[in-house]
VEXPAPA-210171 format. One record per residue: x, y, z of N, C-alpha, C, O in turn; residue in three letters. Coordinates in steps of 0.2 Angstrom, whole numbers, plus 5000, padded with zeros to 4 digits. Layout:
<atoms>
XYZXYZXYZXYZALA;...
</atoms>
This chain:
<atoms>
498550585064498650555057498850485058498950455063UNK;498950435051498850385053499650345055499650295059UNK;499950365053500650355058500550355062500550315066UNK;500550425064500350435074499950395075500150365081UNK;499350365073498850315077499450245076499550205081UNK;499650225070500250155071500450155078500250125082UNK;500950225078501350215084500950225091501050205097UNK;500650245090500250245097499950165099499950145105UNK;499850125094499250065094500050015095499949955097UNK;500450025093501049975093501349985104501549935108UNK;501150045104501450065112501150035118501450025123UNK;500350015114499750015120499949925120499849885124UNK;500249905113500149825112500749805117500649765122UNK;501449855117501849835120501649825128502049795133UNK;501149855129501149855139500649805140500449795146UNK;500249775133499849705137500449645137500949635134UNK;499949615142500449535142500449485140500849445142UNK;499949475135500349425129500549455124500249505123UNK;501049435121501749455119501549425110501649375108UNK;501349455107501149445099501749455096502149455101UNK;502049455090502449465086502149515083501649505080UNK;502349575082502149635078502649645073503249655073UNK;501949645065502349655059501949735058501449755061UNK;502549765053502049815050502549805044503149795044UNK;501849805037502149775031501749845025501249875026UNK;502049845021501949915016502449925011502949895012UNK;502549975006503150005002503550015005503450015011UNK;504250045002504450075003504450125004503850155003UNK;504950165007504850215008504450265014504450325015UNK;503950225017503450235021503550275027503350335028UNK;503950245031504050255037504050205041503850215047UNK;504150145039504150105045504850075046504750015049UNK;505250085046506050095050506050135057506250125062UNK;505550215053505750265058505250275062505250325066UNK;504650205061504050185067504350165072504250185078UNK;504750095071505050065073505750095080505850085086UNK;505850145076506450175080505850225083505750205089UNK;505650245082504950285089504950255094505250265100UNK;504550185092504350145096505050135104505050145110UNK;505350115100506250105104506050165107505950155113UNK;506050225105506350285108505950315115506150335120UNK;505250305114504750295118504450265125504250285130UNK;504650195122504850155127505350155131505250125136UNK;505850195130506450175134506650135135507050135140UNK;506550065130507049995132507549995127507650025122UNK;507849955130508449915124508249905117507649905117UNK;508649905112508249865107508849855103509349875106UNK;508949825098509349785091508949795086508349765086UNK;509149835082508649845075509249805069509849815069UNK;508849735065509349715060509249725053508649705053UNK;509349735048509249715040509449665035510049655035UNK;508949645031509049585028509149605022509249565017UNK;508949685020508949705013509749725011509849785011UNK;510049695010511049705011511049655005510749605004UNK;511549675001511949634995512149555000511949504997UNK;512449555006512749495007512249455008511649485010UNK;512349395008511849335008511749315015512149315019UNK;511049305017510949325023510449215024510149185019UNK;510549205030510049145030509849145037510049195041UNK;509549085038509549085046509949075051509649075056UNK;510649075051511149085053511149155056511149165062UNK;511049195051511149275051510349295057510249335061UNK;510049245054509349255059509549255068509549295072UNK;509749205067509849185075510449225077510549225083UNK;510849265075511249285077511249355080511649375083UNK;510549385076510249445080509949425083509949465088UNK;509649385084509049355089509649335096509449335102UNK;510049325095510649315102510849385104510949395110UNK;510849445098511049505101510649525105510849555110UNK;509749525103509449555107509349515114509249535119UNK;509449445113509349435119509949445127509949435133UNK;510549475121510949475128510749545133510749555139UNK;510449575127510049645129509849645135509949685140UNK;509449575136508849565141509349535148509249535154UNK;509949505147510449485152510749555155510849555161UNK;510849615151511249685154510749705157510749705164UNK;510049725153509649765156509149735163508849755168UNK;509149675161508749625167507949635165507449605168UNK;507849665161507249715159506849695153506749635153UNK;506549725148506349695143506649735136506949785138UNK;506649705129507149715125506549715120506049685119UNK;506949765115506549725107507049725102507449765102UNK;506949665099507049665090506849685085506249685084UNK;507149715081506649745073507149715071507749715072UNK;506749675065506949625059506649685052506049695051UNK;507049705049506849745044506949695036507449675034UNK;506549695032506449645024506649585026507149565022UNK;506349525033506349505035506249435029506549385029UNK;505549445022505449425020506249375014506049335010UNK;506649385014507349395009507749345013508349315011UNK;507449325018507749295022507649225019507249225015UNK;507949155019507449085016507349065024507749055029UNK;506449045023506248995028506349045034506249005040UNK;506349105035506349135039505449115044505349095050UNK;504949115039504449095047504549035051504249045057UNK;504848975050505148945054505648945061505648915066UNK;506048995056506449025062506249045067506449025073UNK;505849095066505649155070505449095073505749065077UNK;504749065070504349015078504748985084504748995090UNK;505248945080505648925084505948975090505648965095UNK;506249005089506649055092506049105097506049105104UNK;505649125094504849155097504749105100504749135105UNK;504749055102504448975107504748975111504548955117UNK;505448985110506048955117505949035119506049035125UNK;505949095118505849135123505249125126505249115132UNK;504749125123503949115129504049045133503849055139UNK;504349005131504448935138504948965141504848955147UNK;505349005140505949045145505749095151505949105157UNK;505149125145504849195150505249255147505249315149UNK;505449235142506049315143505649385137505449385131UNK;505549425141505149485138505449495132505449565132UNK;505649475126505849505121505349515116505049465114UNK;505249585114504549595110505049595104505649615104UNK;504449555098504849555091504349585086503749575085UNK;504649635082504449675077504949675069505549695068UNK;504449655065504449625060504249675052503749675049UNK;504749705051504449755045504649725038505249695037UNK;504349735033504149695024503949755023503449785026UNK;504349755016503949795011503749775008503449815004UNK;503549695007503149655001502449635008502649595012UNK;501749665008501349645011501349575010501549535014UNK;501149555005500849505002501249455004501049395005UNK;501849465005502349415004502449415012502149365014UNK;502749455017502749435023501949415026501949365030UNK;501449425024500949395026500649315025500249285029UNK;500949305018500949225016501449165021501249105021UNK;501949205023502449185028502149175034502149115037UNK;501949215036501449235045501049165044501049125049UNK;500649155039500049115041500249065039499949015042UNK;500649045036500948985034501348945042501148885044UNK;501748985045502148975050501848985057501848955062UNK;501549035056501549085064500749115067500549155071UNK;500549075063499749085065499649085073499949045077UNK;499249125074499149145080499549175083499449185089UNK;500249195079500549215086500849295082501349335084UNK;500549315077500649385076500149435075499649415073UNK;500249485076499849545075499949595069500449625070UNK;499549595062499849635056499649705056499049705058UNK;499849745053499949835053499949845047500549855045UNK;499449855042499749905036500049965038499849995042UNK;500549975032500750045034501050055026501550025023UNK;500350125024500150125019500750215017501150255021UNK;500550225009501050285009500550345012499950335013UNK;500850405013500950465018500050485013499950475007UNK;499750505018499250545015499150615015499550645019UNK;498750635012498950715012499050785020499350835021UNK;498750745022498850775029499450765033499550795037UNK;499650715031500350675032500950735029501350775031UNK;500850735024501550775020501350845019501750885018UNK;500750865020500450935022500950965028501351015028UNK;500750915034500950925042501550945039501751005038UNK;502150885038502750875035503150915033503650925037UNK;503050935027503050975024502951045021503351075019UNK;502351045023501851115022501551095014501451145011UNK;501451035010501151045004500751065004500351055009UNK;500351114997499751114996499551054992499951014989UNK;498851034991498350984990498750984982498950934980UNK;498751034976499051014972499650974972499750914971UNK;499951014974500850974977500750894978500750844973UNK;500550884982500050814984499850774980500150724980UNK;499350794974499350764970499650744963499450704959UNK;500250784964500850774957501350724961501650674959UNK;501350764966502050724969501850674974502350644977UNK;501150644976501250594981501350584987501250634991UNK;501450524988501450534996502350464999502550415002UNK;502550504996503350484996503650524999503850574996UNK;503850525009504150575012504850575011505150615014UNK;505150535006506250545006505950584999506350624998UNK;505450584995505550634988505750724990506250754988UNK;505350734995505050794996505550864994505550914991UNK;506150834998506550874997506850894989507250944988UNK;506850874986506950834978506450894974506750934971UNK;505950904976505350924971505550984966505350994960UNK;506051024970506151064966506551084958506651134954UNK;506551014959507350994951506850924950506850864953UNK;506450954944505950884942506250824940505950774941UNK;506850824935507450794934507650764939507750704936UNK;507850764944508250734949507550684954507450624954UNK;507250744955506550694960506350644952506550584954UNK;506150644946505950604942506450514943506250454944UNK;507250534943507350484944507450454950507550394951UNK;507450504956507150454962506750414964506750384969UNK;506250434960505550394960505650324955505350264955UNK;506050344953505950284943506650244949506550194952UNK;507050264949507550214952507950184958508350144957UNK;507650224963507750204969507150184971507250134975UNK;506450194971505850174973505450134967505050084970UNK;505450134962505050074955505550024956505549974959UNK;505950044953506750004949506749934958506749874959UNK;506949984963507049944969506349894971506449844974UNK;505949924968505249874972505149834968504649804968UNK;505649834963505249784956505749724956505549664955UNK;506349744956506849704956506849664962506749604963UNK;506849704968507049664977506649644981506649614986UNK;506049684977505349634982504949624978504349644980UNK;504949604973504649554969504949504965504849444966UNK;505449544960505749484956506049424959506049364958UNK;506549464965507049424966506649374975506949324978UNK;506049394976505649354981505149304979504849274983UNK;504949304972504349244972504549244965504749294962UNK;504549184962504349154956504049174951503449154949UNK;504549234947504149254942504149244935504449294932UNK;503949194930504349174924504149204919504149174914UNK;503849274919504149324913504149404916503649434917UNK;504949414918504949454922504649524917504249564920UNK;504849534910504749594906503949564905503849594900UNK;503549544906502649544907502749594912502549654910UNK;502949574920502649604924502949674924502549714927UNK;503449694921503549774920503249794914502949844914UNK;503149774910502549794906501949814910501749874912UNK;501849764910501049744917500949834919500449874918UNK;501649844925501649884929501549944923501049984924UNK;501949964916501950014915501350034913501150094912UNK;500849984911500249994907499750024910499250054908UNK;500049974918499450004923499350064926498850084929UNK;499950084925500050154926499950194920499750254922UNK;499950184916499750224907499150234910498950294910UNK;498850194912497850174912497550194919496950194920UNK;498050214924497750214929497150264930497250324928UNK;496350234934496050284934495550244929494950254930UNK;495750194923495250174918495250084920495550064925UNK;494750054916494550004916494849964910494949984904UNK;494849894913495349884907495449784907495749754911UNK;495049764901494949694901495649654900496049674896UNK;495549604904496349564905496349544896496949534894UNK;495949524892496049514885496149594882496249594876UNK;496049634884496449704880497149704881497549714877UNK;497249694889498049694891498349674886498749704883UNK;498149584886498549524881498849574875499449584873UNK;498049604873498449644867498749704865498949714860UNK;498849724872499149774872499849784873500349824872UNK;499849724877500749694879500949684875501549704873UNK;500549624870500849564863501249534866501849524866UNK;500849504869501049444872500749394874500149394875UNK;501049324874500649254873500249224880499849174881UNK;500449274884500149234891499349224891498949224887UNK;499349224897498549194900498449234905498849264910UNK;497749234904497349324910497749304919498049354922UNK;497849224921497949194925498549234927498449274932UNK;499049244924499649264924499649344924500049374927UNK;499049364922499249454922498949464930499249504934UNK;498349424931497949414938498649414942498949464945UNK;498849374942499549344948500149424948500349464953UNK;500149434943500849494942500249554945500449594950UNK;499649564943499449634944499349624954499249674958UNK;499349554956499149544964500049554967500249574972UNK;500449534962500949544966501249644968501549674972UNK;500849674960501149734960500849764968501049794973UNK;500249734968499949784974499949744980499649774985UNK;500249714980500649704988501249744989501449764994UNK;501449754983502149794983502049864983502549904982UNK;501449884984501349954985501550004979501850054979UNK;501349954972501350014967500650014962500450064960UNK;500349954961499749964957499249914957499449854957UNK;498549924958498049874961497549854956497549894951UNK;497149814954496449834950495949824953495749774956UNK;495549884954494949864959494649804955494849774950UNK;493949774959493349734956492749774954492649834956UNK;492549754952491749804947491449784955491749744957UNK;491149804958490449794961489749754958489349794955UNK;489649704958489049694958488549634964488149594964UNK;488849654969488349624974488649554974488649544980UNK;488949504971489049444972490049444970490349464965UNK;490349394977490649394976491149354970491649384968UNK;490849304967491249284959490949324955491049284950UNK;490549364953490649404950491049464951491349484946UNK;491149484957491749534957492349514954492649554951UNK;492649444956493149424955493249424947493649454944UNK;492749394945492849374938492849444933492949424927UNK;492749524934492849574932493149584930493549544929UNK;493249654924494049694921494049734927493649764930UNK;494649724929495249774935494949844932494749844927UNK;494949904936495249944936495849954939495949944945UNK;496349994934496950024937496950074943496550114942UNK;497250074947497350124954498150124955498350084959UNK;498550174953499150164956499150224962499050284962UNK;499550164966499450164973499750254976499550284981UNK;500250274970500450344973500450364967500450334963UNK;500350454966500250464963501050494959501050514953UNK;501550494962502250504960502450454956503050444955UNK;502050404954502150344951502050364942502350344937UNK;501450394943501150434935501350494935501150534931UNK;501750534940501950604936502750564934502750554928UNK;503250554937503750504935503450494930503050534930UNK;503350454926502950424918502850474914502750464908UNK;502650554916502350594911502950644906502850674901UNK;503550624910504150684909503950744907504250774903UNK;503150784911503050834910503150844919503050804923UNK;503450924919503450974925502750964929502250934928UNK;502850994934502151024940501751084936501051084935UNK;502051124934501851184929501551154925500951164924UNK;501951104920501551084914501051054913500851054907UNK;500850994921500450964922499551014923498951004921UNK;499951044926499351094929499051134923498451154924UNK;499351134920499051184912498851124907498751134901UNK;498751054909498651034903497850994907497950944911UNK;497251024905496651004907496450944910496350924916UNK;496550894902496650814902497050764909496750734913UNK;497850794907498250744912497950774919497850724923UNK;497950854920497850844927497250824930497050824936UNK;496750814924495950774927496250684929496150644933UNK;496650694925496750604927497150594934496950564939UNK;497750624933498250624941497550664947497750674953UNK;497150674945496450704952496150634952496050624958UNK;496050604951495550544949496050474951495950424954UNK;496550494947496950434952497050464959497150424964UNK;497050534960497450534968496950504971497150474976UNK;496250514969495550494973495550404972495050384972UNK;495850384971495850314971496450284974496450224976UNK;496950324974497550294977497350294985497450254989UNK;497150364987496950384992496550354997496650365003UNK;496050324993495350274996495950194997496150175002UNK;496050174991496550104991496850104997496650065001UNK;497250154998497750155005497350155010497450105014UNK;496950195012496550215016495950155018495650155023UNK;495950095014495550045018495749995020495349955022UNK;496549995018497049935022496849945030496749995033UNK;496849855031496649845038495949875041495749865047UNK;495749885037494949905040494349855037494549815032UNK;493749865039493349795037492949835029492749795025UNK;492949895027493049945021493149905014493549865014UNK;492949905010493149875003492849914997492249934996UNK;493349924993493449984989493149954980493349894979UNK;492849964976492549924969492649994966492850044969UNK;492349984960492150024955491450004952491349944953UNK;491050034948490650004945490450054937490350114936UNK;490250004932490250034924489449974923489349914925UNK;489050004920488649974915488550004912488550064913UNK;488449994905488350014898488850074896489450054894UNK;488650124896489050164892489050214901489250274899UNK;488850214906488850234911489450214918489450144918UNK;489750234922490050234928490150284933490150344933UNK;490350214939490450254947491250254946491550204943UNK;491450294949492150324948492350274955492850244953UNK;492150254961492350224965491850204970491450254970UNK;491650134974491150114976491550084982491950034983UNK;491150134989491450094996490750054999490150064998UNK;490950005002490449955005491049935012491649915013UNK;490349965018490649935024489749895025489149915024UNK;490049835026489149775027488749775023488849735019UNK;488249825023487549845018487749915019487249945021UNK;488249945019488249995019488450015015489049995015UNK;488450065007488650075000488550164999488050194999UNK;489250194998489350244995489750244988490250214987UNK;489350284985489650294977489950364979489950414983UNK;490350344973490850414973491350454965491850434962UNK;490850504963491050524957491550574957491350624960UNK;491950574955492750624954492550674948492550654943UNK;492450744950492250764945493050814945493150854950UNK;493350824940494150844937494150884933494750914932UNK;493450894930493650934923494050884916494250894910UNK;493950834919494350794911493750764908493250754912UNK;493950744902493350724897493250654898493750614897UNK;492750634901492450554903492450514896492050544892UNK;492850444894492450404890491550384892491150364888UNK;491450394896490750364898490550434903491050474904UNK;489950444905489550454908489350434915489150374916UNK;489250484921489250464928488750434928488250444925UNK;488750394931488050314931487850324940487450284943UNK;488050364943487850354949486950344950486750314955UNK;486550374944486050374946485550294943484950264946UNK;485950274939485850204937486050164944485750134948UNK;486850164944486850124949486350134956486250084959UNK;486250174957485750194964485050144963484750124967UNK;484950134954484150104955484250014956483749974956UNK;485149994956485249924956485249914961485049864963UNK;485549954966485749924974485850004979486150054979UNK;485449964985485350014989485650084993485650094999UNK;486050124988486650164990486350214997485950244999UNK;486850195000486850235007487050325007486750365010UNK;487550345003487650395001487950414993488250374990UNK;487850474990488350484984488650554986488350594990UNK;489050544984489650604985490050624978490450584974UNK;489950674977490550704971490850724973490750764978UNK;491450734971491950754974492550784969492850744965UNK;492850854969493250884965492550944963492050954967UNK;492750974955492151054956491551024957491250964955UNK;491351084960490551074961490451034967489851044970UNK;490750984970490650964976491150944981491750954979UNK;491250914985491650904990492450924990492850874988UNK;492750994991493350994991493750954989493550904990UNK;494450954986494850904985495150894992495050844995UNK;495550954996495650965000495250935007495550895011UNK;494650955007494050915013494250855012494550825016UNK;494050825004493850735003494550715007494450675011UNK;495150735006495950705008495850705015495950655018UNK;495550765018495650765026495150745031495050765036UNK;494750695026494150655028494350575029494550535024UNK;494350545036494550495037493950435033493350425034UNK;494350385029493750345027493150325030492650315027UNK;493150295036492950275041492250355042491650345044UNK;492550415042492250465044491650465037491250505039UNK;491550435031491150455025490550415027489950425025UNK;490650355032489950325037489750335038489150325037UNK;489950395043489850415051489050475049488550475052UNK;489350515044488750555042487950515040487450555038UNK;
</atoms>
């Protein structure tokens, strides 16, 4: 599973000898705290794990002062030590630090391996390349996939796709009320306000939760940055719903693919499709039950079609993989993967009633489809498609 692969690929990094800085950057809730503690545990070294996600005001002061912890580590033990810096990005001026700090160990010799966890991808990576180029190694670590909370768990494939892939919910599910606001307020409320608002520059913070809820209303649909405007009623510019919808999906709650058409400013210049990244994101939003979701044709074709997008979205973090959609005329591809010249179409078939029509056969006469797959009735298991590795939809 793909955690297990993190942790194993972080173990094999630890025993080569140049010494990277290892980040793993993703949502909350993910698991990477309790990668991070594997790792320690595994290894059998020393380590200092610190947090920057704490009410008190933390700077570089606070930086350096773990960074002394774990090095005394390496004077007890004689051996080698690690650091975990956890929401590292909360920090100010934090990539400087680390260089600094990270330099005088390497002129020193001293084996301290540094690992670096953020819940704001986007934000810890903008950090990395600014300060630290060349000297880290980045890890998505995306939410739990079916086979993940299956294992876990024991979910069945519907469970999955009402409730997500959120492993601190699970326990919850059975009181839809109490899991409802675990999702909406320890996990939204928290991702919204402390790794976004309160880490980059956003000057209308009720856009961007608009933004979010709309994308969520719509996930699974298409949707022009001039419908948005009017759907918000609000005076901004596409530019700005652009920046909020790049920030939500660094933050691991909602993305818009690009349309596919073969050239890259055209992709860019697209209407987004909605994908939010989990699908506990839209049952939380429905204030309907698991039961009630499942008796209502519509909703449950939608929360299938988003699972099947959330699911791909996650699934191509870090890989050479890239995820589009594609619509012409009154026709569309529910989802379009391209690795090189390599192009699979991919239609969601749910049972819910299509504004448009499957286009898979149009799109096949504009560009040279390597595979099409349907998936849900009548083809490819919901089940099978989840416990198919993306990488594995080539291999055939």
């Amino acid at each position: 599973m793909y955690h297990r692969l993190i942790l194993t690929s972080l173990l094999k990094r630890f025993s080569e000898p140049r010494n990277f800085i290892q980040v793993l950057a993703g949502p909350r809730q993910t698991g990477k705290t309790t990668l991070s503690r594997q790792v320690l545990d595994e290894l059998k070294l020393p380590g200092h794990y610190a947090s920057a996600d704490e009410p008190l005001l933390k700077g570089s002061s606070w930086l350096e002062q773990q960074w002394e912890t774990a090095r005394a580590l390496l004077r007890y033990s004689h051996r080698k030590a690690v650091l975990v810096l956890d929401e590292i990005q909360k920090i100010p001026h934090w990539p400087e630090t680390v260089k600094r700090l990270w330099e005088e160990d390497s002129r020193a010799g001293n084996s301290l391996y540094i690992v670096i966890l953020g819940s704001s991808q986007l934000l810890v990576q903008k950090g990395l390349t600014e300060s630290l180029a060349g000297r880290f190694e980045i890890t998505p670590v995306t939410h739990w996939s079916f086979d993940e909370m299956h294992a876990a768990f024991g979910w069945n494939i519907d469970e999955y796709i009402f409730y997500g892939g959120y492993p601190g919910s699970a326990g919850l599910i059975k009181d839809y009320e109490r899991w409802m606001h675990y999702i909406k307020d320890s996990l939204i409320e928290t991702t919204v306000s402390k790794d976004i608002l309160l880490m980059t520059r956003v000057d209308k913070p009720t856009l961007l939760r608009r933004l979010f809820e709309l994308g969520i209303a719509y996930s699974g649909q298409v949707l022009s940055y001039q419908k948005m405007l009017g759907q918000l009623q609000d005076a901004g510019n596409t530019v700005t719903l652009a920046h909020y919808l790049e920030l939500l999906g660094g933050a691991g709650l909602l993305t818009g693919l690009s349309k596919y058409a073969g050239q890259t400013v055209r992709q860019r210049a697209s209407s987004p499709k909605f994908v939010a990244l989990n699908t506990a994101l839209i049952s939380a939003q429905m204030h309907q039950t698991f039961e009630d979701v499942k008796s209502d044709r519509e909703a449950w074709g939608r929360l299938v079609e988003s699972a099947v997008g959330a699911g791909l979205a996650n699934a191509v973090k870090g890989t050479d993989i890239r995820l589009y959609y594609w619509a012409g005329g009154n026709v569309e591809v529910d989802y379009v993967l391209t690795k090189g010249e390599r192009i699979i179409a991919i239609e969601v078939k749910s049972g819910r009633k299509k504004g448009s029509l499957p286009g898979i056969e149009k799109f096949s006469k504009e560009f040279p489809v390597t595979r099409k797959l349907l998936v849900g009735e009548q083809g490819i298991p919901l089940k099978e498609f989840f416990k198919t590795p993306v990488q594995g939809l080539f291999a055939i």
